[in-house]
N, C-alpha and C positions, 0 to 999 in steps of 0.2 A: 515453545514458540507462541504461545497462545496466553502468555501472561499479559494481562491487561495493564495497560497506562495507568500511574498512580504519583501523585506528588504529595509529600509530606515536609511540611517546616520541621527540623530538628532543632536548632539554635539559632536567636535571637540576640545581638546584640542592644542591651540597654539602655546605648548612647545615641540610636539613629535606628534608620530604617533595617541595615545589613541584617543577612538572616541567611542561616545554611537549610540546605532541603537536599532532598532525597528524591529524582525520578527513575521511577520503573519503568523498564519497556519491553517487547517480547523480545530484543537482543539483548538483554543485560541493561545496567543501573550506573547513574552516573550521580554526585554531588553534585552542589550550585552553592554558590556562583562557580561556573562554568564556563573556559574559552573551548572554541569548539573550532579547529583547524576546518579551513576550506578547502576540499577535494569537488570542485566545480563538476570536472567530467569523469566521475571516477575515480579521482585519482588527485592525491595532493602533491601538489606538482615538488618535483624532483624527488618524492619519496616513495618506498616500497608501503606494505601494508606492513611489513616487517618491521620497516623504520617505525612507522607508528606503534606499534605495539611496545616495541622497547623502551620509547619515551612514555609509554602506558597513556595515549591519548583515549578516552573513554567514548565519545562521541566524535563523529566529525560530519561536515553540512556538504550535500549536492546541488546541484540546480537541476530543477525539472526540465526549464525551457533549454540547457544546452544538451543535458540527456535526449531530451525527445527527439531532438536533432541529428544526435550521434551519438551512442551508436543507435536509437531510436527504441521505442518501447517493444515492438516486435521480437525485437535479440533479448531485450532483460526479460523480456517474460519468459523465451525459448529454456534462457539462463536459468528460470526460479526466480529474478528479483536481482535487485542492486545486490544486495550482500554477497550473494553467492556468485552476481558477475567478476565480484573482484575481489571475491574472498575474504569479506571483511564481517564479524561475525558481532561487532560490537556496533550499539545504537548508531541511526544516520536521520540527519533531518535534511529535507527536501524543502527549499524557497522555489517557488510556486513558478516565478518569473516574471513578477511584478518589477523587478527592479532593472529585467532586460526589457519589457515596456519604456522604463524612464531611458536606461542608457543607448538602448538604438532606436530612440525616437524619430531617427528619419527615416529609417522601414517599415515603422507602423503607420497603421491609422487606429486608431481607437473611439470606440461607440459604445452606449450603452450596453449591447451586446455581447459584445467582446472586443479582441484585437487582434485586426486581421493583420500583418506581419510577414515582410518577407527574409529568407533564412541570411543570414550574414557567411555563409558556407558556400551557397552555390542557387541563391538566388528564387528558390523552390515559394511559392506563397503557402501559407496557411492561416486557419483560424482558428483562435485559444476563445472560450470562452470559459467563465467561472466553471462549468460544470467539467469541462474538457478536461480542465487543469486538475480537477481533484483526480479524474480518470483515471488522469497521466501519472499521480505520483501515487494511486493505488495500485497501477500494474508496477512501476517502481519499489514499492513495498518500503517505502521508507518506514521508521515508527515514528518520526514528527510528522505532519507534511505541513505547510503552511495557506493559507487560504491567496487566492487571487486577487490583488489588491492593484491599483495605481497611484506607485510612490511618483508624489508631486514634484513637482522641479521647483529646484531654488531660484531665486524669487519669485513668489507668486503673489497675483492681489490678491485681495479677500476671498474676492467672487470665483475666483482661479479655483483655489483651495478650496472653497465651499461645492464647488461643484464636483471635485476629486474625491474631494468627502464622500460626499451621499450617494456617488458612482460607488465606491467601496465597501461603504456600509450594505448596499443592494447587494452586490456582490456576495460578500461576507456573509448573506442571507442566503444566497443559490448555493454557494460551496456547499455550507452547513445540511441543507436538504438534498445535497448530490452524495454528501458524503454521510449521511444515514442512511440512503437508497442503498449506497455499495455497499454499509454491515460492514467498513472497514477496520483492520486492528490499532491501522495507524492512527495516532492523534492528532486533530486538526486544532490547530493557534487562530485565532482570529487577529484581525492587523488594525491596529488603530492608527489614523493620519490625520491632517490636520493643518499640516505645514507649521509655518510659526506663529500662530492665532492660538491664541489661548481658547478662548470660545467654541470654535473648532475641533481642537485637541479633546477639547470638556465630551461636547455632544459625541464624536467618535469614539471616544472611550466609553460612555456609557452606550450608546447604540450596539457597541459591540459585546459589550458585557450582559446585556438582555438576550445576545444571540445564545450565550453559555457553553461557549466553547471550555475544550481541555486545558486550554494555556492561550495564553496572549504575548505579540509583540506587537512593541511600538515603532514604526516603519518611519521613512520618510526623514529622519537623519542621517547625519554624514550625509548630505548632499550639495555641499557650499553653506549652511551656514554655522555660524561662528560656534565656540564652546558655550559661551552666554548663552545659546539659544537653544543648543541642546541640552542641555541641562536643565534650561526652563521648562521643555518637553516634558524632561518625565520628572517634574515635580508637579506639572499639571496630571498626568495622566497617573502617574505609580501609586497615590492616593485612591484612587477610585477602581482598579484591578482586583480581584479577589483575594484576599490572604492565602488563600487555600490552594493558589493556579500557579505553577511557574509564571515568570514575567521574562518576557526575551526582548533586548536592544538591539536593533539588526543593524549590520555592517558596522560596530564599533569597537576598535583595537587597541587603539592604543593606553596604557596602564593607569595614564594620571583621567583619562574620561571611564575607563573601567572602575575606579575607584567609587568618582562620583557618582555614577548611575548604582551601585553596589549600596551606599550611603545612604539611597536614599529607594533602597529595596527590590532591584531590580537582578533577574538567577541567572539567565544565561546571554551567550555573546557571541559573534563571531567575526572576521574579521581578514581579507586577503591579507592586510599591512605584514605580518610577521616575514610570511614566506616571501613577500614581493620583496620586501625589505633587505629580505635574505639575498635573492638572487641578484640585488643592487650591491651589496656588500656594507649593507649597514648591520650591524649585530648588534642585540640588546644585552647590558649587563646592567650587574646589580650597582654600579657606577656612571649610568646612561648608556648611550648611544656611541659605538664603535665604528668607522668608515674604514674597515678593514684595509682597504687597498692604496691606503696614505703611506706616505715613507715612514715615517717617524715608527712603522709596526715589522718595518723588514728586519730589521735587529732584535725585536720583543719576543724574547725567548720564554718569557711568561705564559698562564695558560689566559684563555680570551674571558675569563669571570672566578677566581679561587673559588666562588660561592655555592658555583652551577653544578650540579652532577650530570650532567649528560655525559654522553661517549666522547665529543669533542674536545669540551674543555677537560675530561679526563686523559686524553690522548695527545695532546696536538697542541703547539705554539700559536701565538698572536704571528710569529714570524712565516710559519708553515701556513697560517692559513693566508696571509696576506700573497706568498710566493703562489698558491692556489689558483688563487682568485686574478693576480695581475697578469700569471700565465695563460690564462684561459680555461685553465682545467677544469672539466664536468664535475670532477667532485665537489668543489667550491662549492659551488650549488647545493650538491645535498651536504653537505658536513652546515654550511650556513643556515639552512633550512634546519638541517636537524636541531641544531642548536638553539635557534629563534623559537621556535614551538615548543621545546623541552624549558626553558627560560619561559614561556607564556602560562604552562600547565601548571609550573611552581611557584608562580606569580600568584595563582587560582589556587593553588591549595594552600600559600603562605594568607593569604586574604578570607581561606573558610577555617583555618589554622585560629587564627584573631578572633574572628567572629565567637568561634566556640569558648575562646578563652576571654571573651566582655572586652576586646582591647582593640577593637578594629581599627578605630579616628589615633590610638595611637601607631598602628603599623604601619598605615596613611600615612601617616609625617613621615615616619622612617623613611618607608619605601623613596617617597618622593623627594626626600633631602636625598640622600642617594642616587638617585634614578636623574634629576632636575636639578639639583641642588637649592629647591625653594623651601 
């Protein structure tokens, strides 16, 4: 349990950035590029820790700030830690709750200080500051944790963004000295922002890369705007990141932007889209996008992907899962679920698959003539 954090490139492909790695953590070791299923509050929604294991999901990401909340850090510590709250024996990264700052921005206030914050549960105030935050996902025992940052809102002017920045970058600065105070095992990421300023994006990549964190992500996407612009993100920023550092894209799911960020050298991912997607009755195959609960699937006695190995598509019709899902039945949920995540996992290994064999820009195409039909 006391194996230290370690990243190693293995393969490289020749044609672009892509490139497969190896991280260590004191729960076990996972490849990259990596999608890494959302268990917000312990727990990915509609699935057991059983589910995940069978689809062999290697990593999966909590949230500090809704943890602290409930069941609160007091129980996980009683517990020993996240892991052992919910029996989950393989790596977790912890987002700090910089990105519940941005989405319930009308309970905060925020200052240089911290953010003071009242609870979206029952109305309770409290205050996170940089240092709190490391606190909080050192008594959580994650083996990532990610630093406290303030992802910007979409649209911002310059001066907007510039001041989000260097709030961040300080930030980013207090983590770092709270989280060598603690001697903890967990890995701390530093967050580059920037919004969609090149300029920006430049100076907080490098500000954060003098702090010399374990790993770094790039924040502050997916937040309204366009693909053009995420993309531009981390062509400014994945250049100037270390070779030697995981690189992490926060909150980005879907395959044809997992691609490009990949392309262009960036390891790991995460993303609610699958499972929400799931419990909507959209299902991803190697032929696009499925709206399970259309007529034209109440006849389709076919499996929902020939391609997929999961338990689903090993078991179960287009026609059974769609009678599922229009009936109301809970399983819907997890059989959708399971499927969406086991389809993302092999998405991620058919993409470090390529890599290792020099052919990524062509699996690319595949994928996405398939997937898009572009």
């Amino acid at each position: 349990m006391d194996t230290p954090f370690t990243f190693e490139v293995e393969a490289e492909d020749p044609s672009c950035g892509a490139r497969v790695g190896r991280v260590r953590t004191p729960h076990g070791e996972f490849e990259t590029p990596v999608f890494m299923p959302v268990g917000t509050q312990a727990s990915v929604k509609a699935l057991s820790q059983e589910d995940l294991r069978v689809i062999d999901a290697k990593i999966i990401l909590g949230n500090a700030y809704h943890l602290f909340l409930r069941p609160g850090t007091d129980i996980l510590e009683q517990a020993g830690g996240l892991h052992r709250f919910m029996n989950w024996d393989r790596p977790i990264l912890t987002d700090s709750g910089g990105f519940q700052v941005f989405s319930l921005s009308a309970l905060n206030k925020v200052t240089t200080e911290g953010v003071t914050f009242q609870s979206h549960l029952d109305g309770s105030r409290h205050h996170m500051t940089p240092e709190r935050a490391i606190d909080v996902q050192v008594s959580i025992g994650a083996d990532i944790i990610m630093c406290f940052d303030e992802c910007t809102a979409y649209p911002a002017t310059h001066a907007e963004a510039e001041k989000s920045m260097r709030m961040t970058l300080d930030w980013a600065a207090r983590c770092k000295a709270q989280w060598e105070r603690r001697e903890a095992i967990s890995a701390l990421f530093g967050i580059v922002q920037g919004s969609t300023y090149e300029d920006l994006r430049r100076e907080s990549a490098l500000g954060t890369v003098a702090l010399d964190f374990p790993g770094y992500a790039i924040g502050g996407v997916s937040v309204g705007e366009n693909k053009e612009q995420m993309v531009a993100a981390v062509d400014w920023v994945a250049p100037l990141l270390p070779e030697g550092k995981p690189r992490y894209l926060m909150g980005v799911g879907p395959p044809e932007d997992i691609l490009a960020a990949v392309e262009r050298g960036v390891d790991m991912f995460d993303c609610v889209m699958p499972t929400r997607n799931a419990r909507n009755g959209t299902l991803f195959t190697s032929h696009g996008k499925v709206n399970i609960k259309n007529q034209q699937y109440r006849t389709d006695f076919s499996p929902l992907d020939e391609r997929c190995d999961c338990p689903v598509c090993a078991t179960y019709s287009r026609a059974y899962l769609c009678h599922l899902f229009r009936a109301g039945e809970i399983s819907a949920l997890r059989l959708n679920t399971l499927h969406n995540l086991r389809f993302m996992l092999n998405f991620a290994a058919g993409v470090r698959s390529a890599i290792r064999a020099g052919r990524f820009l062509e699996f690319k195409r595949e994928f996405l003539h398939g997937y898009t039909g572009a």
